[in-house]
N, C-alpha and C positions, 0 to 999 in steps of 0.2 A: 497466301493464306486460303486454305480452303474451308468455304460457306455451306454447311451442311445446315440446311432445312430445319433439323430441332432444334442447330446451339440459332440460330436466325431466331425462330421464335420465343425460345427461353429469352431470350436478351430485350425481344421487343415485351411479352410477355411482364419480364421482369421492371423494367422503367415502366410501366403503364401501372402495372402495382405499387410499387413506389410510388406516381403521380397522384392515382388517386389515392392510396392513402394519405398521403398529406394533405391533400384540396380535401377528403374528411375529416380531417384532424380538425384544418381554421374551421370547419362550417362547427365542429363539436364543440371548439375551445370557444365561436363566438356563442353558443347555447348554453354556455358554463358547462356541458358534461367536461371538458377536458377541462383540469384548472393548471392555477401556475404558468408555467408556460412550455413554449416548446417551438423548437426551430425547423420550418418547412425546408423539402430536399429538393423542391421544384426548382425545375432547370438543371439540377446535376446528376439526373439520374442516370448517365453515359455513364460517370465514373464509377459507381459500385458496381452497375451491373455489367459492365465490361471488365473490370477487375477480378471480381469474386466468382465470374465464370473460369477461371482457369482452376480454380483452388476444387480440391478434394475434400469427403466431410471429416479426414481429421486433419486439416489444415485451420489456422485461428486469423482471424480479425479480431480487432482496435480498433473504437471509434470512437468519435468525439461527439461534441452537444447536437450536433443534427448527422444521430447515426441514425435515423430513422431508414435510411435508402441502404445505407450498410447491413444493418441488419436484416430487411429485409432480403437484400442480394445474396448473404448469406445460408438463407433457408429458413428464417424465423415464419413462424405464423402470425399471423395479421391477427386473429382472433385474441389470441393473448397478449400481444402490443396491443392494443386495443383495450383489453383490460389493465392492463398495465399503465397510460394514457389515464387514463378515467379513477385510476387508484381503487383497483380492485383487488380484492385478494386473488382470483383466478390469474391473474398475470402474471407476467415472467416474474418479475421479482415484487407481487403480492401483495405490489401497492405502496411498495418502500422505495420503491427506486424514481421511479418515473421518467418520463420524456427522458429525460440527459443521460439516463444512467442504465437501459436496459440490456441485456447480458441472457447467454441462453448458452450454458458451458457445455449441453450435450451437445449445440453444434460448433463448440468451439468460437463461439462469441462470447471475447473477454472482458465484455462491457462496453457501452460508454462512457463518455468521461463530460463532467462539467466544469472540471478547469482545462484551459485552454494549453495541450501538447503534454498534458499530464500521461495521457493513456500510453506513450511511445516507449518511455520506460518500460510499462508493465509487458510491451510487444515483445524489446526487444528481451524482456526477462522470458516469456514464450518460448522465442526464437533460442534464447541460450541452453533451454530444458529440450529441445530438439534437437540440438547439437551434443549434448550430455548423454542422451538416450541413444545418440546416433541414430537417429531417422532421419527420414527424408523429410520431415514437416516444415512447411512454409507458414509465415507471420507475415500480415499486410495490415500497418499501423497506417489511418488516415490521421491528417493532419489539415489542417487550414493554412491559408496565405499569413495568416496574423499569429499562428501556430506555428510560424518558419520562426521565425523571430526567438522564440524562447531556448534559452540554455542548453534544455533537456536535449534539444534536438541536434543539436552538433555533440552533445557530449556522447547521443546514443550513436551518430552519427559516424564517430570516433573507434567508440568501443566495439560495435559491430564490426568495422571494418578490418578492426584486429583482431579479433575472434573469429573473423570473417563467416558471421551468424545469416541464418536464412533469411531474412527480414527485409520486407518491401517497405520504404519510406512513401507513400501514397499521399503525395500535396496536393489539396484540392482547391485549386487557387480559385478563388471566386472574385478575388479583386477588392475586396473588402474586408477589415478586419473591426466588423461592427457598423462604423458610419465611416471610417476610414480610410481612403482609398490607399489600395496597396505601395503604389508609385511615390507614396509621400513618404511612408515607414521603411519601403525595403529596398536593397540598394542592390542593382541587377536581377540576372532572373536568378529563382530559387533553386532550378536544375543543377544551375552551375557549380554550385558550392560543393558539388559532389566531389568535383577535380581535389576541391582540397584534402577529402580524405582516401584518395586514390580507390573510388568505387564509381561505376555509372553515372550519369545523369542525364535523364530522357525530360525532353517538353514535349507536352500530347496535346490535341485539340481533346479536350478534354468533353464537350459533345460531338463526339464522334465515336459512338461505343464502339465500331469494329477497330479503331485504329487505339483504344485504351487497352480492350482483348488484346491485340496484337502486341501492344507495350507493354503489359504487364504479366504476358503470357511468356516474356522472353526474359521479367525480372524472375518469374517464379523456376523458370527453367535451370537460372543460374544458383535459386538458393538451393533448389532440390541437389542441386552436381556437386555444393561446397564449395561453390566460389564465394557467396558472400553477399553484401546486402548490397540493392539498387534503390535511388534515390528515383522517383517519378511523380514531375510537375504538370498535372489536369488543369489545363486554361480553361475554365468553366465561368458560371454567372448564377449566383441563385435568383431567382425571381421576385421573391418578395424582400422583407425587411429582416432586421437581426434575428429576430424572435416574434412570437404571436403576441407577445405583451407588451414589448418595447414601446409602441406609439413615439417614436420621433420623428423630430422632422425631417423633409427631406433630404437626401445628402448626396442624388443621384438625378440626374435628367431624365426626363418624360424619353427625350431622344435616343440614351443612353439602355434604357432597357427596354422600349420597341425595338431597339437592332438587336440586343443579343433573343428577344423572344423570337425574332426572324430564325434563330440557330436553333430552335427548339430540337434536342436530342430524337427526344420520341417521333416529330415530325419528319425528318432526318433519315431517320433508320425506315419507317413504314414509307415513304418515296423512295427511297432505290429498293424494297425489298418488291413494290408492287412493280416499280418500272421496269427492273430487269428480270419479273417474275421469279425471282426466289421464293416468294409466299405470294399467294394470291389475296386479292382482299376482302372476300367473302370470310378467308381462315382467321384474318385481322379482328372483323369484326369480332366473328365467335370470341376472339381470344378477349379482345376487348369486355364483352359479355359476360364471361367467363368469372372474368376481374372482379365487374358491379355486384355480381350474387354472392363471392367470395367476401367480398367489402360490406354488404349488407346483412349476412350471417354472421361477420368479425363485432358489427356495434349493435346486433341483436343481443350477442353472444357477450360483450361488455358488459350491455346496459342491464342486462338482468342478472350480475354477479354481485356477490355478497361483499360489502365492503370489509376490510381487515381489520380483526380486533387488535384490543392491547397487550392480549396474551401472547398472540400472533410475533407483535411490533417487540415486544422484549423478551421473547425467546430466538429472538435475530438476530443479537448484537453477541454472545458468545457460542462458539462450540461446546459441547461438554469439554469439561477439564479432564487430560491425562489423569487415570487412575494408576498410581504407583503406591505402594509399600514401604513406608521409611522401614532402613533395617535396624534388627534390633539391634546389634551390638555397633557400635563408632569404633572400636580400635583399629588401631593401625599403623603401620611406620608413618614418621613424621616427615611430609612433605610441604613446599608451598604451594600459597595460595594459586600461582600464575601455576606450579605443577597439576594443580588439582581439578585448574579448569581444561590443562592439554590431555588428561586422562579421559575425561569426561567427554571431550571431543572424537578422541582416537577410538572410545568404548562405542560412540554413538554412529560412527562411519563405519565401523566395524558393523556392527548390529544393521544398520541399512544403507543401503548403497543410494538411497534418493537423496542420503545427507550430503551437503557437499559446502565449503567457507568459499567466501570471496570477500576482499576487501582491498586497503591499500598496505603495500610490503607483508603480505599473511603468507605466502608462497617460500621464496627462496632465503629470507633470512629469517621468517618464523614469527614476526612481530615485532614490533619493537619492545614490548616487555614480553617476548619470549612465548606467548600464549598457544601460539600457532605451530613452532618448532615441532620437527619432523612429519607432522602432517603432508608436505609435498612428498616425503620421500617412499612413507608410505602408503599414499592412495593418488598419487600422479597429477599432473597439473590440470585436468579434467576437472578435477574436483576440489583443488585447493589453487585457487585463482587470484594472480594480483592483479589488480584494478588498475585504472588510470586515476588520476586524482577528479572526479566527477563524481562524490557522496550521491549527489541526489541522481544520478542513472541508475548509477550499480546499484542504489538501494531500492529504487522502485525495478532495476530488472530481478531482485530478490519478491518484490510483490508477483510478478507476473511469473515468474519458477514457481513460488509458494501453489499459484493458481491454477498453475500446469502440473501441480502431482509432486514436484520435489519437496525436499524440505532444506530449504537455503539458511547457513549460519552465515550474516553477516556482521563484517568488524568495521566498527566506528572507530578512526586511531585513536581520536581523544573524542573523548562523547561531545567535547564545546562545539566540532562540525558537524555534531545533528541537526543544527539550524537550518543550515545547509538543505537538508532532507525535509524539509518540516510537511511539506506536500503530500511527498508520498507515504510519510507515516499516519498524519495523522488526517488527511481527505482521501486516502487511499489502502494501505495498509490496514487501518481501522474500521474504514466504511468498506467496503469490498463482500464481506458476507451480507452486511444489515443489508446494504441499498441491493442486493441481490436476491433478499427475499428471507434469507437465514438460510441457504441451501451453500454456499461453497466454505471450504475452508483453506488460509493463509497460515499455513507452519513455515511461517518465519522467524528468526534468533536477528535481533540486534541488539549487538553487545561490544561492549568498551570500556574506556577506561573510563572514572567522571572524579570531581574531589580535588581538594588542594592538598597540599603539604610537603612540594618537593619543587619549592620555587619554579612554577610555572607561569604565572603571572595569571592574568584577567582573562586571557582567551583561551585560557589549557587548564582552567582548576574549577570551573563551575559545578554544582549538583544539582540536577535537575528534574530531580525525580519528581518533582509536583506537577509537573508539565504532563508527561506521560501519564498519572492515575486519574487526572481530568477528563481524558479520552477515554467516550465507552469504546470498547471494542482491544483496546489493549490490556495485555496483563506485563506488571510491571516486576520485578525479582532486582533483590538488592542484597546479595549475601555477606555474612560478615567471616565467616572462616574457613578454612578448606574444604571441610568436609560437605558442610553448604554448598560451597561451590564447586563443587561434581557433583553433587544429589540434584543439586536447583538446574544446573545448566542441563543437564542431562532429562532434566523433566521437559523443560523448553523446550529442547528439540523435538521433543515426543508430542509434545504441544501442538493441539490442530486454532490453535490463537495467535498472533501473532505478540512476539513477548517482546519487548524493551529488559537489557539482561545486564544489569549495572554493576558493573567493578571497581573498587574503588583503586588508585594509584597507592596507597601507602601498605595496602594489604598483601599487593601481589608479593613481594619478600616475606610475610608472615608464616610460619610455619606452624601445624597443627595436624593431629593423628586422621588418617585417612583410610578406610577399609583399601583393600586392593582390588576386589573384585567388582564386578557391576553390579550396581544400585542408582537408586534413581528417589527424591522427596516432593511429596505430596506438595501442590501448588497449597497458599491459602491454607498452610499450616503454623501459626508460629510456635517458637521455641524458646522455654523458659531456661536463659541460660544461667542463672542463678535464683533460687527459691528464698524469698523473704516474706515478713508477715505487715512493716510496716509503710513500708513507701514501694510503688511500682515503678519502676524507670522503662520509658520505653525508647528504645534506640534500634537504630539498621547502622550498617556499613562499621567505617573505624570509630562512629563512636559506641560502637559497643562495650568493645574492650577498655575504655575511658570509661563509660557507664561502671563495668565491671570491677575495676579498680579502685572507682568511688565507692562500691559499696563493700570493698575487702577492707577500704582505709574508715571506713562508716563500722562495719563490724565490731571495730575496734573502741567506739566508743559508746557501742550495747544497739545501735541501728542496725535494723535486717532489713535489706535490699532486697526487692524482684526486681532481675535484672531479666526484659522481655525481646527476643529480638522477632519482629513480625518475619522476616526471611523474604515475603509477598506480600509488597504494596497490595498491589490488583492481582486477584482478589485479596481482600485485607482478612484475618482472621480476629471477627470480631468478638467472639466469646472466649478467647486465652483471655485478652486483654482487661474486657469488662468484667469476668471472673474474678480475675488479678486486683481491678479497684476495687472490687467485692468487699474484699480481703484487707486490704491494705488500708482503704481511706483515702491515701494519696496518689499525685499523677505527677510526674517527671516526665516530659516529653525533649527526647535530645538529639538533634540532627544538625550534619554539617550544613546544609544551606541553610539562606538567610532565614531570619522568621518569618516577616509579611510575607503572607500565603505562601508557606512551606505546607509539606503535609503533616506537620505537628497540628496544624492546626484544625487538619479535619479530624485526627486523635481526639483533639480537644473536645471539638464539636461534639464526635461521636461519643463521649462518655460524659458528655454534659446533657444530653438528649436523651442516653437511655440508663443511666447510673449517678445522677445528681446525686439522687438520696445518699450514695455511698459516699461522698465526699466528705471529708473531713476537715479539709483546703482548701484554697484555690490550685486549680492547674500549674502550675510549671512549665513555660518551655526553655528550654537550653539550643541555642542557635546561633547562627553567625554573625559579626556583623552585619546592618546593610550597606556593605561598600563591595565594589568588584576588588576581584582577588589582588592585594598587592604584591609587588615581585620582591620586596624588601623581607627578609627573610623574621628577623624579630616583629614586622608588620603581619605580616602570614600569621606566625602564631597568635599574636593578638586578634587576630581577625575569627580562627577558628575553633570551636571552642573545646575547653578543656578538659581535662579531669577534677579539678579543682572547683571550675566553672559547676561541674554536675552536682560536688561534694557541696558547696554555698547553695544550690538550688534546694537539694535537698533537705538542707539544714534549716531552710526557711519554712519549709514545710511543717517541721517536729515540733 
C-alpha cells in the first residue's frame, strides 16, 4: 500500500476531528448546551476515518447512535453538527433530528439511526438504487457488536448477497453492546458469519486506520466491479460509557480500559507517521491547531443560532401532496379490481423509469391475487423483483431506494406480515423527512392485501388501517372500487410521502367501469358515492358496497342515504363529511375492523368536535367483533359486519 503524504494526513487530520468533537460534545452536554443525549466516538475513530477515505462524494453511508465519527469522515461540517447537537434550526436537520439522527443527503449521508441495525436496511436499499441505475456507487452500512445480533442483518446479509449489491457491512465491534460484553451475547467472531452467505468476511484491528483503509479499500473495490457485498469486523473499544446520560454503573475494569487507551488510534497513526518521517511533527501540530479554531468557530457558530419554531417543526412531517386532476368522466369497460390496480402499475413504470415493485412472488407468477402479473415481462427483473421472505429488509431497503431518488412499490403478501416491518415503517419510513429537518422525501408504495372474508383465519384477515393514520408522516389510501383503485394507486406512486396502499381481499374479483387511459385521484378527496338527505354513512373498503345496499333496501322504505367513501384515511377529507352531517343530522360510521379504537372512532371524534350542533342522534358505529378472525366460515360472517348490521344501525337513528 502506498503512503502518500495527503491521504496520511487527511486520516490523522480526520480522527483528531472526530476526537475533539466529541471531548466537546461531553464538556457541552455537561453545560446543558447539548441536551438529551448522545454517544461519544472516542477510541474508534480508526474506523470511520480509514473507511470512508476510500469512498467518492457520490458514494453513501449508514450510521448508527454514535454516527458522530461517521459523519464526520464522511465530509460533514462540524459547524452544523454542532447546531444540530444543540437543537438549532441552523443544523443539519434544524433541530429535529438530533445527536442519533443526523443525515446530510448532499453528501450522501443517509442518516443515522437510533434503533439499533435499523439503518442497514435503508443501506442496503441505497446500494440496490446503485445497482438499478447501474453505477458504480458504493453503500458502507456501520453496525455495532450488539447490532450483529438483530435479524435485519443476516436477512440484508442474504439479500445482498443475491442481488450481489455494492454494500459494505461495516461492524464496529466495540465489545459492548451497552453494559454487555460482547463474548456473553455472541457466539464466534462476527466476520465469520460471512461464509454462510457465501461473501467475504474480514477481522480488522480496527484501531489501526492504515490497516481499516486497506480493508475496506479492498471491500469497496469489489462493490464498484459488481461482485457484491463484504462483511468487515473493526476490533475497536470505545472509551467512555453507552451514552452521555446513561450514568450506570460500572461494567468494565479500571485495567480493562487503560490497555485498550494504550491502542489509542490517533496516538498510533501520529508515531509511525513522525517515526518513519512520513509527516513531520511541526505539520501535526499545525493540523492539530487547525482542528481547535475549526471546533471553536463550529459552537460559536451553534450557540448564536436561532432555535426552531413550530412552524418550522410541522411543516416537516409531510411533503406537499401530488397535485392530480380527477377526470371528469369514469366510464369505461368493466374490469376488476386486482386489473385496475395492474393498469395503474404498468401506467406508472411506463410514465417513470425510477418506479420499480419488489416484494415476495410479485415477479415470475405475478402475485398471488394476480396484482403484479406481467409486469416482469414487461420491464425485466431489474425492476420487478422477488424478494426473499425478510418483510422487514426488503421494506426498509424500499426506505433507502425511496431516499436514493427511486420511487419503490412495495408488496406486503397479506398486510397481517406488516408487523413484521413495524420498524422501518413507522421509526423509519415516517420519520426520515421530519428527523431530517423537512428537507428529503420517501416515495414509497406499500401495499397489500388486508380484511377477512375468504376463510383465512386470525393471521391473514386482520384491517388495520388505524395503525397507520396514527403515524404522522404517513398517508394511508384504502379504495373501494376499481376505478379508485388505479386513480389512488397511481397518485401513490406520484406521492413524494410514503403511503400505506390498502386492498382489501374480497374486492379484488369486483368488477367496475374503468377509464382506459391514464388518470391519477387527488389524495384527501372523498367521494359521495350515493347522495341522500337524511342519514350519512360513512364507510372505506368492502363495506362500502354493504353501506350502499343498506341505503338501496332503506330507499325503499322513504329513507335517503349518503353513502360517503373517504378513498384517504391520511390525509382525511374533513369537510365532504362534516358537510354531509350538515345535511343529514345523522352519522353511521362502518368499517371491517374491530371498534375499540378503529378509526370510526376518530370520525366520531371529529364530528363531535366540530358539528355537535348538527346532530340529531347519537353516532353510530357499525364494526366487527372484538375477537381475532375465526377460521369457521358461519363464524367469519358473524364476526364481520353486514349489510343488515348497517340497515339496524340506521334504523335506530330515524
Amino acid at each position: 500500500m502506498t503512503l502518500h503524504p495527503e491521504l496520511l494526513e487527511r486520516l490523522f487530520t480526520t480522527m483528531v476531528r472526530i476526537r475533539r468533537f466529541d471531548e466537546k460534545t461531553t464538556e457541552l452536554f455537561n453545560a446543558g448546551l447539548v441536551k438529551g443525549t448522545a454517544h461519544s466516538y472516542v477510541g474508534e475513530e480508526a474506523v470511520a476515518a480509514g473507511a470512508c477515505a476510500n469512498l467518492r462524494p457520490d458514494d453513501a453511508i449508514v450510521g448508527n447512535h454514535r454516527g458522530h465519527g461517521h459523519c464526520i469522515a464522511k465530509g460533514a461540517r462540524i459547524d452544523l453538527m454542532m447546531a444540530e447537537l444543540m437543537g438549532r434550526a441552523t443544523g443539519y436537520c434544524k433541530g429535529l433530528g438530533g445527536s442519533m439522527h443526523i443525515a446530510a443527503l448532499d453528501l450522501n449521508i443517509f442518516g443515522c439511526n437510533g434503533i439499533v441495525a435499523a439503518g442497514v436496511p435503508i443501506g442496503a436499499g441505497a446500494a440496490l438504487a446503485s445497482r438499478i441505475r447501474k453505477s458504480d456507487r458504493v453503500v458502507i452500512a456501520f453496525f455495532g457488536d450488539g447490532g450483529a445480533n438483530q435479524g435485519v442483518i443476516h436477512e440484508a446479509m442474504n439479500i445482498t448477497a443475491v442481488w450481489r449489491l455494492p454494500l459494505i457491512f461495516l461492524c464496529e465491534n466495540n465489545q459492548y453492546a451497552l453494559s454487555t460484553a460482547s463474548d456473553r451475547t455472541t457466539a464466534g467472531e462476527i466476520a465469520a458469519r460471512a461464509a454462510g452467505y457465501g461473501i467475504p468476511g474480514v477481522r480488522v484491528d480496527g484501531n489501526d486506520v492504515l490497516a481499516v483503509y486497506e480493508t475496506v479499500g479492498q471491500a469497496v473495490e469489489r462493490g464498484r466491479a459488481g461482485q457484491g457485498p463484504t462483511l468487515v469486523e473493526a476490533v475497536t473499544y470505545r472509551w467512555g460509557g453507552h451514552s452521555m446520560r446513561a450514568n450506570l454503573p460500572d461494567y468494565r475494569t479500571k485495567e480493562e480500559e487503560l490497555e485498550w487507551m494504550m491502542r489509542d488510534p490517533i496516538a498510533r497513526l501520529e508515531s509511525r507517521l513522525v517515526e518513519e518521517r512520513l509527516v513531520p511533527a511541526p505539520r501535526l501540530k499545525e493540523l492539530r491547531e487547525q482542528v481547535e479554531a475549526e471546533l471553536d468557530r463550529a459552537v460559536a457558530f451553534a450557540t448564536a443560532s436561532p432555535e426552531p419554531t413550530v412552524e418550522l417543526m410541522e411543516a416537516s412531517v409531510y411533503a406537499p401532496h401530488v397535485r392530480v386532476s380527477e377526470p371528469a368522466v369514469r366510464t369505461g369497460r368493466e374490469i376488476t379490481f386486482a386489473q385496475a390496480l395492474n393498469e395503474a402499475l404498468h401506467q406508472e413504470m411506463r410514465r417513470d423509469p425510477r418506479v420499480f415493485v419488489m416484494g415476495e412472488d410479485v415477479g415470475l407468477i405475478g402475485g398471488i391475487f394476480g396484482v403484479t402479473r406481467g409486469l416482469r415481462e414487461a420491464f425485466g427483473e431489474d425492476r420487478v423483483r422477488d424478494t426473499p421472505i425478510s418483510e422487514a429488509t426488503f421494506l426498509g431497503m424500499g426506505v433507502g431506494a425511496a431516499a436514493a431518488g427511486l420511487r419503490p412499490v412495495v408488496e406486503i403478501q397479506i398486510f397481517d406480515f406488516v408487523t413484521l416491518t413495524m420498524d422501518q415503517i413507522v421509526n423509519q419510513a415516517a420519520k426520515f423527512r421530519y428527523m431530517l429537518g423537512g428537507t428529503p422525501t420517501v416515495p414509497l408504495v406499500i401495499r397489500g392485501p388486508q380484511g377477512g372474508g375468504i376463510r383465512l383465519a386470525a393471521q391473514h384477515s386482520q384491517s388495520l388501517e388505524a395503525w397507520f393514520v396514527h403515524v404522522p408522516g404517513l398517508v394511508v389510501i384504502a379504495p373501494s372500487t376499481p376505478y379508485d383503485a388505479k386513480g389512488l394507486l397511481a397518485a401513490a406512486i406520484r406521492e413524494d410521502n410514503p403511503v400505506i396502499f390498502l386492498e382489501h381481499k374480497v374486492l379484488y374479483a369486483q368488477k367496475g367501469p374503468v377509464p382506459e387511459g391514464e388518470y391519477a385521484i387527488p389524495l384527501g378527496r372523498a367521494d359521495i358515492k350515493r347522495a341522500g338527505t337524511d342519514v350519512t354513512v360513512v364507510a372505506w373498503q368492502a363495506m362500502v358496497q354493504r353501506a350502499l345496499a343498506a341505503a338501496s333496501d332503506l330507499a325503499q322504505e322513504g329513507v335517503s342515504v349518503e353513502v360517503i367513501d373517504p378513498r384517504t384515511l391520511a390525509p382525511l377529507d374533513e369537510e365532504t363529511i362534516l358537510g354531509s352531517v350538515a345535511k343529514t343530522g345523522r352519522l353511521v360510521i362502518a368499517h371491517e375492523a374491530v371498534k375499540r379504537g378503529g378509526f370510526g372512532a376518530e370520525i366520531a371524534a371529529l364530528v363531535a368536535e366540530k358539528a355537535i350542533d348538527c346532530l340529531d342522534a347519537p353516532i353510530a358505529r357499525v364494526a366487527a367483533r372484538h375477537v381475532p378472525m375465526p377460521y369457521n366460515d358461519s363464524l367469519e360472517r358473524a364476526t364481520i359486519p353486514t349489510q343488515q348490521d348497517i340497515v339496524e344501525a340506521i334504523r335506530g337513528l330515524i
